[in-house]
VOPAGU-2260 file (C-alpha; in pm, 1 decimal, decimal comma):
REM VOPAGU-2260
SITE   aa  ch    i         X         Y         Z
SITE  UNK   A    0       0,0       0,0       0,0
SITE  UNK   A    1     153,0     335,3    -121,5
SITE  UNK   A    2     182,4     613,9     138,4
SITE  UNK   A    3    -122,2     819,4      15,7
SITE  UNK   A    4    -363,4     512,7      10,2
SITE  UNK   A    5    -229,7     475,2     389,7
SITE  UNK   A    6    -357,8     784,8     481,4
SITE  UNK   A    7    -699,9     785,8     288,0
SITE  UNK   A    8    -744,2     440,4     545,5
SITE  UNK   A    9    -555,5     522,4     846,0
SITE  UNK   A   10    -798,3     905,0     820,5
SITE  UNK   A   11   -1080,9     717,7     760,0
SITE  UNK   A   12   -1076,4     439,0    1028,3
SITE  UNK   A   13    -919,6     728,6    1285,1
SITE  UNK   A   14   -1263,7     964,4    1207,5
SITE  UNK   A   15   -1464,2     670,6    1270,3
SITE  UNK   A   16   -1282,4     582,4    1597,1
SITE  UNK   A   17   -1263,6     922,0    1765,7
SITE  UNK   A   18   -1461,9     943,6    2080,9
SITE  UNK   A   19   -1672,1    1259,7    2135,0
SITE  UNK   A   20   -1610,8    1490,6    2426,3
SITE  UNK   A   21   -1352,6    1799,8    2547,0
SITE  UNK   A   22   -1052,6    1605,3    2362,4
SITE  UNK   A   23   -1104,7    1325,4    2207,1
SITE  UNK   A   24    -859,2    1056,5    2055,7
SITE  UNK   A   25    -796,3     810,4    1815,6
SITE  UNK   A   26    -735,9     448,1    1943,4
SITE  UNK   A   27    -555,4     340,7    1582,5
SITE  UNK   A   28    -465,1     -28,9    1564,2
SITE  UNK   A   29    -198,5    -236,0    1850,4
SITE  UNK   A   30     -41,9    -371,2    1560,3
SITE  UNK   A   31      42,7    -188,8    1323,0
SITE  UNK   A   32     370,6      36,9    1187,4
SITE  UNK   A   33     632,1    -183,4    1349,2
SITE  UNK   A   34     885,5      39,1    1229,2
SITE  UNK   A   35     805,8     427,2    1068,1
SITE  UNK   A   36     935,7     813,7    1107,3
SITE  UNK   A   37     812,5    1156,7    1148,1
SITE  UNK   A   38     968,9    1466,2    1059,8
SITE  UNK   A   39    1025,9    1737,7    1227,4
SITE  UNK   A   40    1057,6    2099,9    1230,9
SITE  UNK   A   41    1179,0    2341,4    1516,3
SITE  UNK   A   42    1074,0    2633,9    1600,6
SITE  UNK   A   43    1007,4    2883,9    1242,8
SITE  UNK   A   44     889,1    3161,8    1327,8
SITE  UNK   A   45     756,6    3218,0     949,2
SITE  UNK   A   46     711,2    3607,9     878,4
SITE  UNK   A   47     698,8    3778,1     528,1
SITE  UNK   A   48     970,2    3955,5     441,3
SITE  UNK   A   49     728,8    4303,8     436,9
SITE  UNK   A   50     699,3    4365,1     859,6
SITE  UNK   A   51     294,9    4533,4     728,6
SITE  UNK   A   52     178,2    4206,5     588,2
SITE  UNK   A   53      97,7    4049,4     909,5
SITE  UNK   A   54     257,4    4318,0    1196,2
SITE  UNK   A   55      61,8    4651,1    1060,5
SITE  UNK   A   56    -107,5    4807,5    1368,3
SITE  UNK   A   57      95,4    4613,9    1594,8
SITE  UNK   A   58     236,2    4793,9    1926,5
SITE  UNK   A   59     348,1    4708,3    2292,1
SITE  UNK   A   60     328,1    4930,8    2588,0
SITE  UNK   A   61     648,9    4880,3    2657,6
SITE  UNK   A   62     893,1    5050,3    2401,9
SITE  UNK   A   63    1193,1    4851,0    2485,5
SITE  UNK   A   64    1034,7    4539,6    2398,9
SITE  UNK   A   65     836,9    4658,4    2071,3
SITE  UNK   A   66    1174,8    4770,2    1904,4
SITE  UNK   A   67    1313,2    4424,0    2013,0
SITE  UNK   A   68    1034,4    4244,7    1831,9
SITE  UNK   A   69    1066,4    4449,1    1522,0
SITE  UNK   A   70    1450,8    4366,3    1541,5
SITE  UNK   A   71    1269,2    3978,5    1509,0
SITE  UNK   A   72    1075,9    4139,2    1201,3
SITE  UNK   A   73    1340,8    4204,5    1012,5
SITE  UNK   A   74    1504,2    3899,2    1124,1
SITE  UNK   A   75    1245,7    3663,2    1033,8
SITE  UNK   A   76    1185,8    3820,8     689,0
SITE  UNK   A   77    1580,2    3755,9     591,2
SITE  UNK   A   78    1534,4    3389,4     684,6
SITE  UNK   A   79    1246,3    3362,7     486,4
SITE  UNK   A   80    1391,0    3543,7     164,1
SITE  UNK   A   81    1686,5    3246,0     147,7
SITE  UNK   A   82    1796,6    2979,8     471,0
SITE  UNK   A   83    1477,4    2877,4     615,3
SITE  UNK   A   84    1329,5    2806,8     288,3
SITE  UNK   A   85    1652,1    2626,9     184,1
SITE  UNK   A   86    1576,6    2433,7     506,4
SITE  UNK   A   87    1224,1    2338,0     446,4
SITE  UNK   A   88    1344,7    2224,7     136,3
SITE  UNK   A   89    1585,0    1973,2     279,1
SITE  UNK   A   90    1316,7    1875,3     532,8
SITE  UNK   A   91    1101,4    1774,9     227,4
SITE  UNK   A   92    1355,5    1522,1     105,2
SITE  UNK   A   93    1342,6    1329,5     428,6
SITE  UNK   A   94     996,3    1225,6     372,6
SITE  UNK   A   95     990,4     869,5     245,4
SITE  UNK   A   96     719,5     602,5     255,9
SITE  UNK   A   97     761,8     518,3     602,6
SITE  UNK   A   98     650,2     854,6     729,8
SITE  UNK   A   99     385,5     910,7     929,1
SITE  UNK   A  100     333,7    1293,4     996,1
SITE  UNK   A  101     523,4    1587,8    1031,3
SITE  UNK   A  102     541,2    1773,2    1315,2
SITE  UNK   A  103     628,9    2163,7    1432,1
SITE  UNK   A  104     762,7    2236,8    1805,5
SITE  UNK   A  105     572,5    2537,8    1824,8
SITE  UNK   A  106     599,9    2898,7    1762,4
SITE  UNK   A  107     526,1    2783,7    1392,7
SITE  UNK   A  108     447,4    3238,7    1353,4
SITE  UNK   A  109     615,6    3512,2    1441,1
SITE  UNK   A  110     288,4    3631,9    1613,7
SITE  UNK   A  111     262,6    4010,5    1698,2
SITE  UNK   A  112     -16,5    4099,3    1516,4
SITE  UNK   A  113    -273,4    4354,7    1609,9
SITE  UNK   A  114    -659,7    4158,2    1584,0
SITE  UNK   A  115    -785,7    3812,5    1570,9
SITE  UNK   A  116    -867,2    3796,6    1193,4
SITE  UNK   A  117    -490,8    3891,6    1107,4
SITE  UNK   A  118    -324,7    3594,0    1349,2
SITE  UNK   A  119    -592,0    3384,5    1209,5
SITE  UNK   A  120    -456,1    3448,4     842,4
SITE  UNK   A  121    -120,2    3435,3     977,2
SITE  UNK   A  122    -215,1    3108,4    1080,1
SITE  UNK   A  123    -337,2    2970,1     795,5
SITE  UNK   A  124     -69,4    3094,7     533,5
SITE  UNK   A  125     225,3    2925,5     763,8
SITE  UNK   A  126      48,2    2602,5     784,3
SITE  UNK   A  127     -51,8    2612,9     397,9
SITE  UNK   A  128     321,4    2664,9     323,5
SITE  UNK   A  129     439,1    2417,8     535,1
SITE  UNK   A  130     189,8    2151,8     428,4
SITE  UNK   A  131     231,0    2209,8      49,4
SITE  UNK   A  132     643,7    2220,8      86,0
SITE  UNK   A  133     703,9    1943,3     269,0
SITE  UNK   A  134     416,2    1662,0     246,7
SITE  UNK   A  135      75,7    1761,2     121,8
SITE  UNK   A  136     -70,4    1385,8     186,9
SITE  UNK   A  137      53,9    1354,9     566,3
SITE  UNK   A  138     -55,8    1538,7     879,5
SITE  UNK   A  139      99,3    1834,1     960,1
SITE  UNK   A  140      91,7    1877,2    1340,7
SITE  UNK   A  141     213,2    2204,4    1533,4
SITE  UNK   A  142     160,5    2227,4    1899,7
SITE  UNK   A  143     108,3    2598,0    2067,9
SITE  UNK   A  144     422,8    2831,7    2109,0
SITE  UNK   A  145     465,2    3161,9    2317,2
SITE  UNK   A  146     473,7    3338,2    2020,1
SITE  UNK   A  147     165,4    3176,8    1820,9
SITE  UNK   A  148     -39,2    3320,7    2101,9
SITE  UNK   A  149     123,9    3659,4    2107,4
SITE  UNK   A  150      16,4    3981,4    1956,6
SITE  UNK   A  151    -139,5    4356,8    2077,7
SITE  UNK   A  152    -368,8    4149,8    2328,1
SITE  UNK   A  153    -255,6    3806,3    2407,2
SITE  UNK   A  154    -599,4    3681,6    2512,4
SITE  UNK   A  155    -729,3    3749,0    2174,3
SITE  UNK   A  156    -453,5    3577,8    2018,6
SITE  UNK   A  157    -441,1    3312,3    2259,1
SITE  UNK   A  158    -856,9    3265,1    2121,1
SITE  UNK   A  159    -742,6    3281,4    1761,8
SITE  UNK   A  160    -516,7    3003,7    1804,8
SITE  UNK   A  161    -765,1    2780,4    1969,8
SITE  UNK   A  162   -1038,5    2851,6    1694,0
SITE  UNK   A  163    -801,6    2807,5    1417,1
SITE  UNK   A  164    -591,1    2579,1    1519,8
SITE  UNK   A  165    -840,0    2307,5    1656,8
SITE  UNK   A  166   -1023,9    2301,5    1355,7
SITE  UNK   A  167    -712,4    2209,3    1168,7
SITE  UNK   A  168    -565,9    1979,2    1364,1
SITE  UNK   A  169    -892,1    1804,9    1364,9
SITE  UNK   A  170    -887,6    1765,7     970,6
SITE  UNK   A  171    -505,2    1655,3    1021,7
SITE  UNK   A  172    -548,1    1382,4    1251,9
SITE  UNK   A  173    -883,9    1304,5    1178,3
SITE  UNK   A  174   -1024,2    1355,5    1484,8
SITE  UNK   A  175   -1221,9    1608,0    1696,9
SITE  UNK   A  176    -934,0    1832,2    1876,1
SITE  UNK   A  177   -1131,3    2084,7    2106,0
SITE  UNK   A  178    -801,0    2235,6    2309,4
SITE  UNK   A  179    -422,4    2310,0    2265,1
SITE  UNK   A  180    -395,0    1984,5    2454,2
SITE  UNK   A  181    -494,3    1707,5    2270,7
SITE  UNK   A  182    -323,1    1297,7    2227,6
SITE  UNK   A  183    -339,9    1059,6    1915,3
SITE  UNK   A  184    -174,0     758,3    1848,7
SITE  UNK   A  185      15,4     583,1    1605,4
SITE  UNK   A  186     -35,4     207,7    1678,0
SITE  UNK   A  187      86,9     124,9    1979,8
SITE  UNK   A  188     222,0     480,3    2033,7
SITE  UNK   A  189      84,1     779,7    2182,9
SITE  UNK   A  190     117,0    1141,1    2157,1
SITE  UNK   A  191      46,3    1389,0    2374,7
SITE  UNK   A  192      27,4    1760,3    2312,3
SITE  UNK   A  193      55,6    2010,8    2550,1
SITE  UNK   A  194      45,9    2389,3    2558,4
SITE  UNK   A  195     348,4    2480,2    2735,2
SITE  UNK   A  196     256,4    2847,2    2756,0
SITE  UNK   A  197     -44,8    2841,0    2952,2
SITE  UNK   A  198     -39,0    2500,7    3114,2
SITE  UNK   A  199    -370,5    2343,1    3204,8
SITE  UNK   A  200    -204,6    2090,2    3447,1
SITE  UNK   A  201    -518,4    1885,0    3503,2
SITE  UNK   A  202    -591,9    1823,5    3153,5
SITE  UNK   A  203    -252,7    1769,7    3091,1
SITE  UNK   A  204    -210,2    1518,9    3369,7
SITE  UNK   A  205    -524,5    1371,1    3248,3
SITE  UNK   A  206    -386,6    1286,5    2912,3
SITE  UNK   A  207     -39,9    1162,6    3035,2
SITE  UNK   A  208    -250,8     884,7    3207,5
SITE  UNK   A  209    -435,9     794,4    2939,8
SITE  UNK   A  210    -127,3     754,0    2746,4
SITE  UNK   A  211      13,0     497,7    3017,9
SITE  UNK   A  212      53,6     142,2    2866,0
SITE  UNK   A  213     156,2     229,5    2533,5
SITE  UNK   A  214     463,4     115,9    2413,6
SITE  UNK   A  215     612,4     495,8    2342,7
SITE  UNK   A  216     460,7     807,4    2516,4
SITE  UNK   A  217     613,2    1096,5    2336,6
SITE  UNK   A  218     516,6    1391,3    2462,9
SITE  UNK   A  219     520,4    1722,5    2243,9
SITE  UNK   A  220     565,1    2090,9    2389,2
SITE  UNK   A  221     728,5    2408,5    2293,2
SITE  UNK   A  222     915,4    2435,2    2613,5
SITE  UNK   A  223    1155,0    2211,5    2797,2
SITE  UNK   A  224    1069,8    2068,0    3094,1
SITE  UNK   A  225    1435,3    2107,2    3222,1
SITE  UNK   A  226    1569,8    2409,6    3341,2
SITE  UNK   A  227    1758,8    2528,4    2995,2
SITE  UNK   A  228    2120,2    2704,7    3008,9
SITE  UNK   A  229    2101,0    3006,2    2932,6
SITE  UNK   A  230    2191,5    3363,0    3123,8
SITE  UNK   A  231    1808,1    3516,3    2997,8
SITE  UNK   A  232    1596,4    3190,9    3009,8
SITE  UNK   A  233    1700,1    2952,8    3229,5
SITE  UNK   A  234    1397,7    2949,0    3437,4
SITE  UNK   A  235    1130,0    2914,9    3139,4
SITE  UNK   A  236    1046,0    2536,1    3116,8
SITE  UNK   A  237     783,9    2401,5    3210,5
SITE  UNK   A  238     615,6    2502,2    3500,2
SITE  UNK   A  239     868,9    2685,4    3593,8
SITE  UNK   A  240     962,3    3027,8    3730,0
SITE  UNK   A  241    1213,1    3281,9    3827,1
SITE  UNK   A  242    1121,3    3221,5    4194,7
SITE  UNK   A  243    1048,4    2829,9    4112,6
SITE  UNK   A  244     756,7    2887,5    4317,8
SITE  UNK   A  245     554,7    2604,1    4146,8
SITE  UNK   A  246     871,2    2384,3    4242,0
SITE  UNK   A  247     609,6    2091,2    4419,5
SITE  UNK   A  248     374,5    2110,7    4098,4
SITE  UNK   A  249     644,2    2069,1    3880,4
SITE  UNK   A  250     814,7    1816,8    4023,8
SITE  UNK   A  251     469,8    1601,6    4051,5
SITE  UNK   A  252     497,0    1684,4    3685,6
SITE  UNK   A  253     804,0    1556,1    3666,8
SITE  UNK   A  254     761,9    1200,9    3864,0
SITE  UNK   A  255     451,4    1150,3    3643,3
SITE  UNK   A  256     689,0    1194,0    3324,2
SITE  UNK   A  257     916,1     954,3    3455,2
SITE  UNK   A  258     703,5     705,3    3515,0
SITE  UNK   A  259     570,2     685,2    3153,8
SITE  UNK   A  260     976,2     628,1    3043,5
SITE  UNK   A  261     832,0     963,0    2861,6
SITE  UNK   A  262    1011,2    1084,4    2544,3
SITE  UNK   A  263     970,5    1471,8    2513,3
SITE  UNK   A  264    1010,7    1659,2    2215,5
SITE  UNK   A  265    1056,5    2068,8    2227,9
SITE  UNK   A  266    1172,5    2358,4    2081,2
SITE  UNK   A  267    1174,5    2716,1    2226,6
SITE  UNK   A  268    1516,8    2744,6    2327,3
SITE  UNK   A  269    1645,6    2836,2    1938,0
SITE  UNK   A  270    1930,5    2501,5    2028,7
SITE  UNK   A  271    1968,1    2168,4    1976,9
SITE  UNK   A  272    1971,9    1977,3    2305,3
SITE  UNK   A  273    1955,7    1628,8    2413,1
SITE  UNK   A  274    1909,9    1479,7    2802,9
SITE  UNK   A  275    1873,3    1177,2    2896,6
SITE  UNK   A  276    1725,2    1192,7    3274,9
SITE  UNK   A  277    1720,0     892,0    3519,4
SITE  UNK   A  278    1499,9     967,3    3862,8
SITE  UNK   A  279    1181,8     946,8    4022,1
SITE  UNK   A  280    1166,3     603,7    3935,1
SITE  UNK   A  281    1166,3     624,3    3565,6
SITE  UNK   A  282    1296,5     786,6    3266,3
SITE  UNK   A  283    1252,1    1111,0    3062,2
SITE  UNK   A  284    1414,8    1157,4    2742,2
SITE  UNK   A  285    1404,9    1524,9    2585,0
SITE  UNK   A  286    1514,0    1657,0    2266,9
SITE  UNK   A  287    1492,4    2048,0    2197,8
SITE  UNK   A  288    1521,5    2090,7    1798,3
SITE  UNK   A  289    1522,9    2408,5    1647,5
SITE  UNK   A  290    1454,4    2531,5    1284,9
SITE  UNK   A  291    1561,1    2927,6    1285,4
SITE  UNK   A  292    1846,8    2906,2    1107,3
SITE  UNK   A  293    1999,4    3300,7    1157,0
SITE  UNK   A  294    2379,3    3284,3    1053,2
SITE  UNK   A  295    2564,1    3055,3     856,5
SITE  UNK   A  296    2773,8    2912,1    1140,2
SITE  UNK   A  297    2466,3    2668,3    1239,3
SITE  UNK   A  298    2461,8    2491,9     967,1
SITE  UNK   A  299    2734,3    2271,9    1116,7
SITE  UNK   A  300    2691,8    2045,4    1425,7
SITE  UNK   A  301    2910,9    2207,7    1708,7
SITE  UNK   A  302    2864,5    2122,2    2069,9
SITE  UNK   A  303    2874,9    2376,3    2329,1
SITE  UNK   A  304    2887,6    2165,3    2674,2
SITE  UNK   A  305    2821,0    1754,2    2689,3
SITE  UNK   A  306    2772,6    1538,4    2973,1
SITE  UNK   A  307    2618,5    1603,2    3335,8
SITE  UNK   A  308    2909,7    1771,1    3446,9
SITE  UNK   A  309    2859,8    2016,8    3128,1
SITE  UNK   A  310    2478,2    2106,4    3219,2
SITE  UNK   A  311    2379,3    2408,7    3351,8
SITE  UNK   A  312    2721,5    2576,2    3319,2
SITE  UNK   A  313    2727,7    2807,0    3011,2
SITE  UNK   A  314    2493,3    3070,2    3161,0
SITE  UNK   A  315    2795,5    3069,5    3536,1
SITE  UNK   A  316    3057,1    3135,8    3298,8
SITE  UNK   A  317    2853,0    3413,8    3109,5
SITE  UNK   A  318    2713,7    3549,8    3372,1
SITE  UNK   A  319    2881,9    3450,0    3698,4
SITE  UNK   A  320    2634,2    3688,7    3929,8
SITE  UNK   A  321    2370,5    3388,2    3821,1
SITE  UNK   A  322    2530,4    3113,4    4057,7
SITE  UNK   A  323    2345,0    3164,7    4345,8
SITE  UNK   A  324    2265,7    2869,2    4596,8
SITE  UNK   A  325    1939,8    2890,3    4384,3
SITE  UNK   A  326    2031,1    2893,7    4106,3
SITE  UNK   A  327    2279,8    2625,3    4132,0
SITE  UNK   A  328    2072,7    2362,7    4291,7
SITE  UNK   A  329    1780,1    2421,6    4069,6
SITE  UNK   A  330    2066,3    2269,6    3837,2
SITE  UNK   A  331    2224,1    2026,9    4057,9
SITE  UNK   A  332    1876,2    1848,8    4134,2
SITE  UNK   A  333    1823,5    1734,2    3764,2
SITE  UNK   A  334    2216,8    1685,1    3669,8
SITE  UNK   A  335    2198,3    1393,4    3934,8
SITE  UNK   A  336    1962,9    1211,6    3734,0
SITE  UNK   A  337    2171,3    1305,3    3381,3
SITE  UNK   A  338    2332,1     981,3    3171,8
SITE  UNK   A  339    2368,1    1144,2    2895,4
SITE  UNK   A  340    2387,3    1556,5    2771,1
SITE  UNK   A  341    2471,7    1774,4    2467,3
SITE  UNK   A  342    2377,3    2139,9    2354,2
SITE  UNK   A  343    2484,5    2289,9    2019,6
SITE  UNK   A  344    2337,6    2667,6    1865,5
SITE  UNK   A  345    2282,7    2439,5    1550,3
SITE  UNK   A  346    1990,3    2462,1    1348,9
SITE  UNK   A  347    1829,4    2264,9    1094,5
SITE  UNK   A  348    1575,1    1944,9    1016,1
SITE  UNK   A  349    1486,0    1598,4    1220,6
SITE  UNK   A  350    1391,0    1259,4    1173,0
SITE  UNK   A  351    1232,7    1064,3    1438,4
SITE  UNK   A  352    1268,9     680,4    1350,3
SITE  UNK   A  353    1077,4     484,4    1563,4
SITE  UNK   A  354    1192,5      70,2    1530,7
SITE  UNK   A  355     992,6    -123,0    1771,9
SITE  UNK   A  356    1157,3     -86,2    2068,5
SITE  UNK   A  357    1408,8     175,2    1905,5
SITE  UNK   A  358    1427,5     536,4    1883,1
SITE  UNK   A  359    1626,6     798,1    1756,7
SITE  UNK   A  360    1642,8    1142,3    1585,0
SITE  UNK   A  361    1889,6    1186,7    1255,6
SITE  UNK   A  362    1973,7    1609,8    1272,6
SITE  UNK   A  363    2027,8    1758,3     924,6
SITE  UNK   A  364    2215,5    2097,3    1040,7
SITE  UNK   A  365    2120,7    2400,3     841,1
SITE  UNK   A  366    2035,6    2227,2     488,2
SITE  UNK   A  367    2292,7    1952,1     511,2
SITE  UNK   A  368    2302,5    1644,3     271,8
SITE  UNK   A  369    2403,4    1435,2     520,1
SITE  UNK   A  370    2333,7    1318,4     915,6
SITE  UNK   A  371    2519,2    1567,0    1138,8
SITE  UNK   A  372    2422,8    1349,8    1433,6
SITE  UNK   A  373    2245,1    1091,2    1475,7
SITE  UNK   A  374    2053,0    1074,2    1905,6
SITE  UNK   A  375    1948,6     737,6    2067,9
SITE  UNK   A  376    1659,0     803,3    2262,9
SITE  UNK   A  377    1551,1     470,4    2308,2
């Protein structure tokens, strides 16, 4: 069976199987797709390369941070006019008959627009694009970013998302999608989405358990839910804080995680980061991708810091007025629990193969021919 026959039966017998309700999900077959691969995208922030297609009428009360948003602008719109386009190209030859979907880690737009009806369109032309350049017969799944739900007022953005977005992701997956949180499976796989930005922790909990049993749980959110090294955002993973004053909630989080051996995929950081985390009983796996490609030096595969003793140490040496008791055993509690670590500023496309009990993600830095490295998750 070809790969778009595949989908005309895997969509069909997934609409047929979704159960009704907030979220619903599709229970696909135990027994199928011993071995198959989605790719995967980073963060894009897609913009045009005119700031007024999508940004006229935008503003921010705050001055300081408007002009550092239209310094993003004018970023974005040089990406688009040559290296993320490149990119998405070289993502496109990845697809093979053996994938599944594609996915997006989230802040798939630049965001900052002024009304509903302008993120909406926003929106729509970024996941057009994406779906006609790279696979127009697979889904294309995103999962909400800080900056898809940004824009003059953030609760009206945060609304456009939800009324675009789960209308689409419904036709992708073939199933009714009510929320930014949301899980589907792939044989004996599951998914589970989760809005990182505004965190509803009992539906997210929810989901996580009715993932348990299957053979995978990969879990997909914009932000990581380890404390990331860097001097500016070290405390923005999930359900954290600058005070870490949700330190018990996210640490339930965390043993709940664990005990589903979960496999997270992220973005938001602009790196790409791999941990592999041994405590609370179990196992979490994370890899941060990212697709904004802004200089020519990330197109090749350098690391920055690897291994335990390497985590959580570029931001001390940066900034050495950071390593406060803290600070440092925020840190120390999850480099404890840390077999394996690597961080690079590289950019580019990834492949998640999934072989029975297998996994692993081939990176493809900047538009590279060729695996820049290859990361055993399983």
């Amino acid at each position: 069976m070809d790969r778009r026959n595949f989908f005309k039966f895997s969509a069909a017998g997934l609409a047929g199987l979704a159960v009704p309700g907030t979220i619903s999900m599709a229970m696909g077959p135990r027994n199928i797709d011993p071995k198959y691969n989605v790719v995967i995208l980073g963060d894009t922030h897609y913009d045009a390369v005119d700031p007024e297609k999508y940004h006229a009428g935008y503003t921010d009360p705050n001055p300081t941070r408007e002009a550092n948003h239209r310094k993003e602008f004018v970023r974005n719109g040089k990406m688009w006019a040559g290296r993320s386009r490149d990119l998405v190209k070289r993502a496109a030859c990845l697809v093979d008959d053996d994938t599944r979907y594609v996915f997006q880690m989230g802040d798939l737009i630049q965001g900052d627009t002024a009304d509903a009806e302008t993120h909406k369109r926003f929106l729509d032309d970024a996941m057009n694009l994406f779906k006609s350049d790279l696979a127009p017969d697979l889904p294309f799944i995103t999962v909400a970013g800080n900056h898809d739900l940004r824009g003059n007022d953030d609760a009206v953005c945060t609304q456009a998302y939800l009324e675009y977005m789960s209308g689409r992701m419904s036709s992708e997956l073939g199933q009714e999608i009510k929320s930014t949180n949301f899980l589907f499976r792939n044989g004996p796989d599951a998914f589970v989405v989760v809005n990182f930005t505004k965190p509803n922790v009992p539906e997210i909990t929810g989901l996580l358990n009715e993932a348990r049993g299957a053979r995978h749980v990969f879990v997909i959110v914009h932000g990581p839910v380890f404390p990331f090294d860097d001097v500016k955002y070290y405390w923005w993973y999930l359900l954290g804080n600058r005070k870490d004053s949700k330190a018990t909630e996210r640490r339930e989080m965390r043993k709940l995680l664990a005990s589903l051996n979960a496999i997270v995929l992220c973005g938001h950081t602009h790196t790409t980061e791999f941990c592999d985390w041994y405590g609370d009983g179990g196992r979490i796996t994370q890899m941060t991708m990212s697709s904004v490609w802004r200089s020519e030096s990330q197109a090749v595969y350098t690391e920055l810091a690897t291994g335990a003793e390497g985590y959580g140490t570029l931001m001390f040496a940066e900034k050495p007025e950071l390593a406060t008791e803290a600070n440092k055993a925020l840190f120390d509690e999850y480099r404890a629990g840390i077999r394996e670590y690597s961080i690079s500023e590289a950019a580019g496309s990834y492949k998640l193969v999934v072989d029975g009990p297998k996994v692993y993600v081939d990176f493809y830095a900047g538009d590279s021919a060729r695996v820049s490295k290859r990361f055993k998750l399983r």
